[in-house]
Backbone as JSON Lines, residues from 0, in Angstrom:
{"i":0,"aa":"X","n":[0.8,-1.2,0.0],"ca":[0.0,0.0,0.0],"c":[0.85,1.27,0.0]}
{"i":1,"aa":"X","n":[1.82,1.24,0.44],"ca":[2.87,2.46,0.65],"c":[4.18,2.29,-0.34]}
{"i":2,"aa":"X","n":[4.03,1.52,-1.09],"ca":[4.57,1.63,-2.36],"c":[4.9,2.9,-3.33]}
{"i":3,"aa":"X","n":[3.89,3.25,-3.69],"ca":[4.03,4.23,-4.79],"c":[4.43,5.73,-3.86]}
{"i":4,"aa":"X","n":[4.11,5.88,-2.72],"ca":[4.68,6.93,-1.84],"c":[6.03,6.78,-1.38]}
{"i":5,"aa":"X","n":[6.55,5.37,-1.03],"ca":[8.07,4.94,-0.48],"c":[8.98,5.27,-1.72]}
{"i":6,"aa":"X","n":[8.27,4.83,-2.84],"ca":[9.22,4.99,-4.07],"c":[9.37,6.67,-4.56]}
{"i":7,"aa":"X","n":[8.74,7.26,-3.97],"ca":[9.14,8.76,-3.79],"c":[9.4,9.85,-3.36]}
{"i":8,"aa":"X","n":[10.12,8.73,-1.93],"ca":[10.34,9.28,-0.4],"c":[12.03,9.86,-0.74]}
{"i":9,"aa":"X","n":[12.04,11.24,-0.31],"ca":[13.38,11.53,-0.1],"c":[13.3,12.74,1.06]}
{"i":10,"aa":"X","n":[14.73,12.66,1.22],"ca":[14.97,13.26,2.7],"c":[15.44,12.63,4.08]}
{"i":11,"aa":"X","n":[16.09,13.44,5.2],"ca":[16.86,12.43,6.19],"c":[15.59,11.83,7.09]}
{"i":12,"aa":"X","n":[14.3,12.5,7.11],"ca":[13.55,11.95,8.15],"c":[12.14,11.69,7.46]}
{"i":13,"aa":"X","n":[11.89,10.2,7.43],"ca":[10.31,9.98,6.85],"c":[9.62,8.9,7.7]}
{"i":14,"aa":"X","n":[8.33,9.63,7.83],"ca":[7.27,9.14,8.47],"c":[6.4,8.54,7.43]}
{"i":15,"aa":"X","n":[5.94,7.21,7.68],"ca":[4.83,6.59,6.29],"c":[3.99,5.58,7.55]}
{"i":16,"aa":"X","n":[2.54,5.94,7.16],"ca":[1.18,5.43,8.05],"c":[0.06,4.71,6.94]}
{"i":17,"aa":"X","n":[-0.26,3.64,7.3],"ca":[-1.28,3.43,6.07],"c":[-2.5,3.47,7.27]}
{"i":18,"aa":"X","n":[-3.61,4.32,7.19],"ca":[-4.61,4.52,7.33],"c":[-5.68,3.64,7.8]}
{"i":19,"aa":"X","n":[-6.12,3.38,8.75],"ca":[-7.2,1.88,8.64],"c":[-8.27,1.97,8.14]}
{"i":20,"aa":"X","n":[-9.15,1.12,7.36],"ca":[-10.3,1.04,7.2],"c":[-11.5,1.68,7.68]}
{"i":21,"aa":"X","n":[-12.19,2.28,7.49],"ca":[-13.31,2.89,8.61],"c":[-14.17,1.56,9.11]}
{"i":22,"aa":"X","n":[-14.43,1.13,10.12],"ca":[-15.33,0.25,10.94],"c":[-16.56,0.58,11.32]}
{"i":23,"aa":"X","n":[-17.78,-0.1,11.45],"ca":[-18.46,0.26,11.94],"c":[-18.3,0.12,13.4]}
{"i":24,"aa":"X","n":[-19.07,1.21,14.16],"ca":[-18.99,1.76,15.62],"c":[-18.47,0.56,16.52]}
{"i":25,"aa":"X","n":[-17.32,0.6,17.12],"ca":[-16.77,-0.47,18.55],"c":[-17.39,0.29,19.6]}
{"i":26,"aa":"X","n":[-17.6,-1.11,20.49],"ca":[-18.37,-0.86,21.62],"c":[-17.92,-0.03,22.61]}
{"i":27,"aa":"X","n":[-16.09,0.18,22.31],"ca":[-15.32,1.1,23.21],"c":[-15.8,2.8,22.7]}
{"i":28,"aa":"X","n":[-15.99,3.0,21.03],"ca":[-16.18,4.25,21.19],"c":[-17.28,4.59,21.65]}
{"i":29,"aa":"X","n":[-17.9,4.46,22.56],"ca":[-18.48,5.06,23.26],"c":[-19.03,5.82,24.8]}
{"i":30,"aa":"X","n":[-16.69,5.7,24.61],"ca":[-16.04,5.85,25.81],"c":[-15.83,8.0,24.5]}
{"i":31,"aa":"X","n":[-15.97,7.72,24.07],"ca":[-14.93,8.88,23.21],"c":[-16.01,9.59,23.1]}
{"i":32,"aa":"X","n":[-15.82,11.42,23.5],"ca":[-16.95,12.19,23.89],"c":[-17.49,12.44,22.19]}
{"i":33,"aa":"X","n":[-18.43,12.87,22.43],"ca":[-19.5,13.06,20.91],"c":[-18.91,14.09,20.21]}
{"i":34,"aa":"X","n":[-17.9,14.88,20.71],"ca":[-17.73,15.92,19.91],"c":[-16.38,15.33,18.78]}
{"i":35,"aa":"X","n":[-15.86,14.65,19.47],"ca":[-14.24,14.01,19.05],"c":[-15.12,13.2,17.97]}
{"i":36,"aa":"X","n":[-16.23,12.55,18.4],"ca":[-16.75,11.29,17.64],"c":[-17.22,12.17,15.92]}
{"i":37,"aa":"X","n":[-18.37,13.38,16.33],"ca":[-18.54,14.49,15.46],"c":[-17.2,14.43,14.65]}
{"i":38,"aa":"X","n":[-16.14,15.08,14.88],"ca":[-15.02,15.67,14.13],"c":[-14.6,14.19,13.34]}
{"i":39,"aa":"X","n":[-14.66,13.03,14.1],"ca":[-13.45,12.32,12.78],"c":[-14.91,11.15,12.6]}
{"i":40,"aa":"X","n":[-15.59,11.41,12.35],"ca":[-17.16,11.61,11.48],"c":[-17.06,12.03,10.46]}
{"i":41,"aa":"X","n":[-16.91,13.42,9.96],"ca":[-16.86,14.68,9.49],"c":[-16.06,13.92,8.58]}
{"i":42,"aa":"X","n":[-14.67,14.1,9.21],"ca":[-13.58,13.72,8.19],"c":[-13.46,12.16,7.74]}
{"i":43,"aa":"X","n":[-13.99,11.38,8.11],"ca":[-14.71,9.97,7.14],"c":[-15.25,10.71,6.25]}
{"i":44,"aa":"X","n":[-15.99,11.52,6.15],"ca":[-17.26,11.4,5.41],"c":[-16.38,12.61,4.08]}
{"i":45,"aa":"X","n":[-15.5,12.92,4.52],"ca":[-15.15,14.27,3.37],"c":[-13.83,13.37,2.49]}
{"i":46,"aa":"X","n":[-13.04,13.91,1.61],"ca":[-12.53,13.68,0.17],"c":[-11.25,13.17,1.23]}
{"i":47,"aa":"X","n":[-10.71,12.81,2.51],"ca":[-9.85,12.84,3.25],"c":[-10.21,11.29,4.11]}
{"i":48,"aa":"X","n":[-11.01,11.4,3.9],"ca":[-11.81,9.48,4.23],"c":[-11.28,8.51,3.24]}
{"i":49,"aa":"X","n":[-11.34,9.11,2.0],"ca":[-10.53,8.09,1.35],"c":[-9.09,8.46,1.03]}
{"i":50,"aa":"X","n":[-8.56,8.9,2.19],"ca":[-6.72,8.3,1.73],"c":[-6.46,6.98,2.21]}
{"i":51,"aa":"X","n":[-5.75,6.04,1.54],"ca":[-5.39,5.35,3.09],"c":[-3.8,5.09,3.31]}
{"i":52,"aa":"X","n":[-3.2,5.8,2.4],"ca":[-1.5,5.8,3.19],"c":[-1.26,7.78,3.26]}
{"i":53,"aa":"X","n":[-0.21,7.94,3.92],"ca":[0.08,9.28,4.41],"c":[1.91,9.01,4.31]}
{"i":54,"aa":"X","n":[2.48,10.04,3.97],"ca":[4.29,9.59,3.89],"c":[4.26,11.61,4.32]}
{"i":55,"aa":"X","n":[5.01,11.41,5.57],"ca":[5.85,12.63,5.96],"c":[7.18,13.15,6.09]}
{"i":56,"aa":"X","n":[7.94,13.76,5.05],"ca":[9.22,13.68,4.68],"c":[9.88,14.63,4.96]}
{"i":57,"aa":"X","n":[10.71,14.86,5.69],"ca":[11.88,16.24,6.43],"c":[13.24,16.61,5.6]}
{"i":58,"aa":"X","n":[13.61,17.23,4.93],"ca":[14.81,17.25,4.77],"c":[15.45,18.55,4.94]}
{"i":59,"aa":"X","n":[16.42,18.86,6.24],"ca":[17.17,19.6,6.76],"c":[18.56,19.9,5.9]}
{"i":60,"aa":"X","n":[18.86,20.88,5.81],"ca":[20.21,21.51,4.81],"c":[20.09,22.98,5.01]}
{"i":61,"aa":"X","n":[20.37,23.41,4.01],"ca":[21.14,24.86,4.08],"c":[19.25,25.84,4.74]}
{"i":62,"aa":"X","n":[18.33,25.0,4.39],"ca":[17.12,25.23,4.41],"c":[16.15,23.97,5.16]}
{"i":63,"aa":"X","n":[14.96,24.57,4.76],"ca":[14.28,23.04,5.07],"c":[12.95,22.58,4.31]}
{"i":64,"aa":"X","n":[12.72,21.28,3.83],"ca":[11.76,21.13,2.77],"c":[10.71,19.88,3.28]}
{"i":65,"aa":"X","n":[9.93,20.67,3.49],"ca":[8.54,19.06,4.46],"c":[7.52,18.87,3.3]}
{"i":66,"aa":"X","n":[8.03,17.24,3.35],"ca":[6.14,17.29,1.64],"c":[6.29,16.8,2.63]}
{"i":67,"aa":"X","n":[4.09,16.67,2.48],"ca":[2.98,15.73,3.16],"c":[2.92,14.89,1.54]}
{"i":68,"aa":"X","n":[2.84,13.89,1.29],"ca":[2.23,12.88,0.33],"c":[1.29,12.17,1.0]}
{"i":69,"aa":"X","n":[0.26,12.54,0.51],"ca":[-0.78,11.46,0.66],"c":[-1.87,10.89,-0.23]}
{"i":70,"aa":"X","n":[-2.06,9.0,-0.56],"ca":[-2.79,8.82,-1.44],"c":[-3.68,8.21,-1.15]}
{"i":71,"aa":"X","n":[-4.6,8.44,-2.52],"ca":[-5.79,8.23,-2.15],"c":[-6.38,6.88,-2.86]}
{"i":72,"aa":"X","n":[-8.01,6.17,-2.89],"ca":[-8.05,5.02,-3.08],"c":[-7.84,5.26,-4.53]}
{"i":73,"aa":"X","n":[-8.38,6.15,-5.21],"ca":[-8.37,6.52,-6.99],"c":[-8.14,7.55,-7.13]}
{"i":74,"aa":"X","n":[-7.69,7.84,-8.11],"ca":[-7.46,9.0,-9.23],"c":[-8.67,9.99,-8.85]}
{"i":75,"aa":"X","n":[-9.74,10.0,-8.92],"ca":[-11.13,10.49,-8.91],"c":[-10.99,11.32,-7.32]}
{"i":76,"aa":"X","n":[-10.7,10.34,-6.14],"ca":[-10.51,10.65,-4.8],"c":[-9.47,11.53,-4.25]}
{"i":77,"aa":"X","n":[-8.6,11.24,-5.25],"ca":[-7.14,11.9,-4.98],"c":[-7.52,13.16,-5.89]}
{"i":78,"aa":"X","n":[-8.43,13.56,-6.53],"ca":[-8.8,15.13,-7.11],"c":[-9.74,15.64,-6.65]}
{"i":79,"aa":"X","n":[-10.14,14.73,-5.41],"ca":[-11.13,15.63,-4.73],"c":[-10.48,15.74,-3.23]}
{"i":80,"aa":"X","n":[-9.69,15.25,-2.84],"ca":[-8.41,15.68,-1.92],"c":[-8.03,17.2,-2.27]}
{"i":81,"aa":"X","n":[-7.46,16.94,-3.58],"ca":[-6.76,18.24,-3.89],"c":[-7.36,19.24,-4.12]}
{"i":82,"aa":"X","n":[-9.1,19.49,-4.85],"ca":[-9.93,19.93,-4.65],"c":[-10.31,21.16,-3.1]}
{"i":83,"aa":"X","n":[-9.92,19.96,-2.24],"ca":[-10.35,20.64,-0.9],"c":[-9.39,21.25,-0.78]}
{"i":84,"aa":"X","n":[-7.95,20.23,-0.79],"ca":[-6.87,21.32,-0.01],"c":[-6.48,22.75,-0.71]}
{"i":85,"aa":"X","n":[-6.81,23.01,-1.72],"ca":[-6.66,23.93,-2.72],"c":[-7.6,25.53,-2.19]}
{"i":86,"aa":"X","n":[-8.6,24.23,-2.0],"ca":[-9.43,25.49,-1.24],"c":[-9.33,26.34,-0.09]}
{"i":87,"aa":"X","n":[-8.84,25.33,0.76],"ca":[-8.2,25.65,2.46],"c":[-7.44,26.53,1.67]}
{"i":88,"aa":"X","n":[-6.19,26.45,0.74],"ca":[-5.14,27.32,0.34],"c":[-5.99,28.52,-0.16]}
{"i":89,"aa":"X","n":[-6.72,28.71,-0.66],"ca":[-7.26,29.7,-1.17],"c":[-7.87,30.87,-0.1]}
{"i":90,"aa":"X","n":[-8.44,30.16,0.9],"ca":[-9.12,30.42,2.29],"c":[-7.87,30.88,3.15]}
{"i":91,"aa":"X","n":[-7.13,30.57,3.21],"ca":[-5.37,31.25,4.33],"c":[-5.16,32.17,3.11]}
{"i":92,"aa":"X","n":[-5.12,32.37,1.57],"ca":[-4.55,33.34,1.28],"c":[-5.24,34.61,1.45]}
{"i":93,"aa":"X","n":[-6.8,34.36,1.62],"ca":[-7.5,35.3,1.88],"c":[-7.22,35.82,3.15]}
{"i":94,"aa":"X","n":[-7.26,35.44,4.25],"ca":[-6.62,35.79,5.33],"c":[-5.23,36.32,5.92]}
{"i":95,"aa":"X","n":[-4.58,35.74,4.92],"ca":[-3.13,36.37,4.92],"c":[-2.92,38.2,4.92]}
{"i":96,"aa":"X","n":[-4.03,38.84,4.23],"ca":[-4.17,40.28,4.47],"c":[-4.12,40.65,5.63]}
{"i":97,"aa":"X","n":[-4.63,39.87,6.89],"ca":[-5.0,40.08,8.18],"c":[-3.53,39.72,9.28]}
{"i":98,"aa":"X","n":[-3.1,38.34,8.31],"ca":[-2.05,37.97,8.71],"c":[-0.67,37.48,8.34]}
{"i":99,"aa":"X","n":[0.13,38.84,8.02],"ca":[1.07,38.21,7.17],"c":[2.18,37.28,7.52]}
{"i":100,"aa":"X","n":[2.36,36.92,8.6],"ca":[3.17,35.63,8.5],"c":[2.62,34.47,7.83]}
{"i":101,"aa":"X","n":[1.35,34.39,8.25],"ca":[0.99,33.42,7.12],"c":[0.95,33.66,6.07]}
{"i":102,"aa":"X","n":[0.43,34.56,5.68],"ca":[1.22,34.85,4.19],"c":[2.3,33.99,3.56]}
{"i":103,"aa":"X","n":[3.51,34.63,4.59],"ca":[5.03,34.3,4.28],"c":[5.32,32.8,4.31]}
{"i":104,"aa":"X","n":[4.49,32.2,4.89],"ca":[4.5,30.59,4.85],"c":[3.82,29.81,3.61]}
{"i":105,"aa":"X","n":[2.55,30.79,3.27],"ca":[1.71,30.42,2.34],"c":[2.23,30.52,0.81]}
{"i":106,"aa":"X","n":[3.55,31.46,0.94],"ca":[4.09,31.6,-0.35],"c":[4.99,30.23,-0.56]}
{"i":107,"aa":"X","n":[5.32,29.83,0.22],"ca":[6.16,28.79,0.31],"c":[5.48,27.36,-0.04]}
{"i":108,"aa":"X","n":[4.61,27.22,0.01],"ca":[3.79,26.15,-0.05],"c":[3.4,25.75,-1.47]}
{"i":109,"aa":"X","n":[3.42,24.3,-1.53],"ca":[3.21,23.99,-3.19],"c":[2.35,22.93,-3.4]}
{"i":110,"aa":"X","n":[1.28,23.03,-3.99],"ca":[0.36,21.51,-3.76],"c":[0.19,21.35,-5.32]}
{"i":111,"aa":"X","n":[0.71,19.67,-5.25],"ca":[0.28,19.16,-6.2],"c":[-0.71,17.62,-6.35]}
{"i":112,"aa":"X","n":[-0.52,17.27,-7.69],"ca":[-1.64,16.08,-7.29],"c":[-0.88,15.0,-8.65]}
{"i":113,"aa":"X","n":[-0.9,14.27,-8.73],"ca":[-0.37,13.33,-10.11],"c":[-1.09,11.64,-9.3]}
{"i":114,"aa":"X","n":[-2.6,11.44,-10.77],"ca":[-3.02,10.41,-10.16],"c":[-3.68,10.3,-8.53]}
{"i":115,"aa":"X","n":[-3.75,9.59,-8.01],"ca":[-4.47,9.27,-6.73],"c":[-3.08,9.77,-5.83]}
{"i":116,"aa":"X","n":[-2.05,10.05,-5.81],"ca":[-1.49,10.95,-4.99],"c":[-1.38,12.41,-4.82]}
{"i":117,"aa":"X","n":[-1.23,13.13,-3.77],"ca":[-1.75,14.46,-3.45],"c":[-0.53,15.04,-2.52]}
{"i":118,"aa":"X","n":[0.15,16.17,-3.36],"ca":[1.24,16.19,-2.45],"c":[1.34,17.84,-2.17]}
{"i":119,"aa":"X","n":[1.8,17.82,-0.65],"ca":[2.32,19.43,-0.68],"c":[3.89,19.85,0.48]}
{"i":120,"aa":"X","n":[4.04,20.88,-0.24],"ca":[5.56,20.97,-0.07],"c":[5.52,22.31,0.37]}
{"i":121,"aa":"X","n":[6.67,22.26,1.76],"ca":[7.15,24.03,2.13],"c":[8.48,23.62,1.97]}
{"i":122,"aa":"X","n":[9.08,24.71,1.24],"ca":[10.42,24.58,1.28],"c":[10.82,25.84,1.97]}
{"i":123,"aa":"X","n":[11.51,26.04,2.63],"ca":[12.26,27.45,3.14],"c":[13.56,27.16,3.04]}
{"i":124,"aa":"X","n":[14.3,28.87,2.6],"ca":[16.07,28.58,3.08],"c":[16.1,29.26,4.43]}
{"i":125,"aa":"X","n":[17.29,28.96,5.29],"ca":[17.59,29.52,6.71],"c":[16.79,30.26,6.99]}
{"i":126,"aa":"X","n":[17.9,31.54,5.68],"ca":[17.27,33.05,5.85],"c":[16.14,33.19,5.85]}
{"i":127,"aa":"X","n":[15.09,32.66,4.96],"ca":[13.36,32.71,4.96],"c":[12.8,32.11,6.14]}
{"i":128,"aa":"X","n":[13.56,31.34,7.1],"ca":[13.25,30.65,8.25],"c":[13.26,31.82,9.26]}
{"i":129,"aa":"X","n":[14.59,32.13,9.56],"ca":[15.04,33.39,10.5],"c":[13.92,34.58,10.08]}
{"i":130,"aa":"X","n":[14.09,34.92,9.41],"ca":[13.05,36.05,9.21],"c":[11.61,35.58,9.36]}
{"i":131,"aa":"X","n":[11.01,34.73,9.12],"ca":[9.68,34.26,9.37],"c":[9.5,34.45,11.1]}
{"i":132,"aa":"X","n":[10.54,33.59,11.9],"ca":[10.88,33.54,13.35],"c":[10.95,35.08,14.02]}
{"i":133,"aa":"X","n":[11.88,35.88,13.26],"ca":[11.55,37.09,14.1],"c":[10.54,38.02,13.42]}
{"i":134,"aa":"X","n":[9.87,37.82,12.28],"ca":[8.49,38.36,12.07],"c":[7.51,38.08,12.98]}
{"i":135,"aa":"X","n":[7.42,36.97,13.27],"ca":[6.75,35.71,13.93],"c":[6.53,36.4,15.45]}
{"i":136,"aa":"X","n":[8.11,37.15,15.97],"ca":[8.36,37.27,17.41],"c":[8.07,39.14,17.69]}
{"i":137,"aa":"X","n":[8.23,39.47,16.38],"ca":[7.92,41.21,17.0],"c":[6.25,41.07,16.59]}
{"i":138,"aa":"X","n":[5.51,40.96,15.65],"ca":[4.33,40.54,15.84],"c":[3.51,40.49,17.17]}
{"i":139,"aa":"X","n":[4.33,39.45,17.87],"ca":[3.61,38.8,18.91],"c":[4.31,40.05,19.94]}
{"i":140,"aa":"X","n":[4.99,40.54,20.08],"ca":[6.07,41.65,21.46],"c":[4.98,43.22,20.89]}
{"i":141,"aa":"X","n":[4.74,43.4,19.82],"ca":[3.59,44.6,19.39],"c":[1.96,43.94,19.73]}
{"i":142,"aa":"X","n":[1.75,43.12,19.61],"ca":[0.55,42.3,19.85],"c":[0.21,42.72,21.59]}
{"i":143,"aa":"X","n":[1.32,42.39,22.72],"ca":[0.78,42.84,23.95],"c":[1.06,44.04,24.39]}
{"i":144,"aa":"X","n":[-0.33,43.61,25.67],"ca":[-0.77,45.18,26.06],"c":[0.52,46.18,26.87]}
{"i":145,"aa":"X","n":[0.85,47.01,27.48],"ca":[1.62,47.92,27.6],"c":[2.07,47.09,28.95]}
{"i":146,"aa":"X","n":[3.27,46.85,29.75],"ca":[3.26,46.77,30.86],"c":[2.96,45.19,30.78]}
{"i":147,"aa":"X","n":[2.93,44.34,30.31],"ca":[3.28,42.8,30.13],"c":[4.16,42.18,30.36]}
């Protein structure tokens, strides 16, 4: 199942999960409060229900570059993955007016899709790191109130 994601794993640190099956209801979840139960409900039921492997890949150097790969059961599923996440992206860029560090992260970000896999990538160098970090930190030092 983690085939076609392993065969396009690079980088010093990778994480790969194959997904379980959705079940119908165990007698334990109903130890798990309704709201938790609600949320990964939700996400069964949306374009993210059908992945069932996930590959998380790190690679540290002069910079740093994290894909999420994740695929889906078909071609069809894996464009309605990308569908959504496209949208979320569309939804932070709108917000990015409000908040530009995200912005500065959001430029960085790259989603693609080839077939039933769905991939997205931040790459940063140092410098785009460091500067994100102390954007990140006067932000937040102008953010409180006087006398903090």
């Amino acid at each position: 199942m983690l085939g076609a994601l392993l065969a396009k794993a690079e980088g010093q640190v990778q994480l790969a999960l194959v997904l379980p099956e959705r079940q119908e209801q165990q007698p334990d979840e109903a130890q798990v409060p309704s709201m938790v139960r609600g949320f990964l409900n939700s996400v069964q039921q949306s374009p993210l229900g059908r992945l069932h492997s996930v590959m998380v890949t790190l690679n540290a150097g002069s910079g740093l570059d994290v894909i999420v790969q994740a695929e889906a059961e078909t071609p069809e599923s894996g464009a309605a993955v990308y569908e959504m996440l496209n949208g979320y992206l569309a939804m932070g860029r709108m917000m990015a007016a409000e908040n530009p560090q995200l912005g500065t992260v959001l430029d960085h970000l790259k989603l693609e899709r080839e077939e039933a896999i769905v991939s997205l990538t931040v790459s940063m160098t140092g410098d785009e790191i460091r500067a994100a970090i102390e954007d990140s930190r006067s932000a937040s030092t102008a953010a409180q109130p006087a006398g903090s």
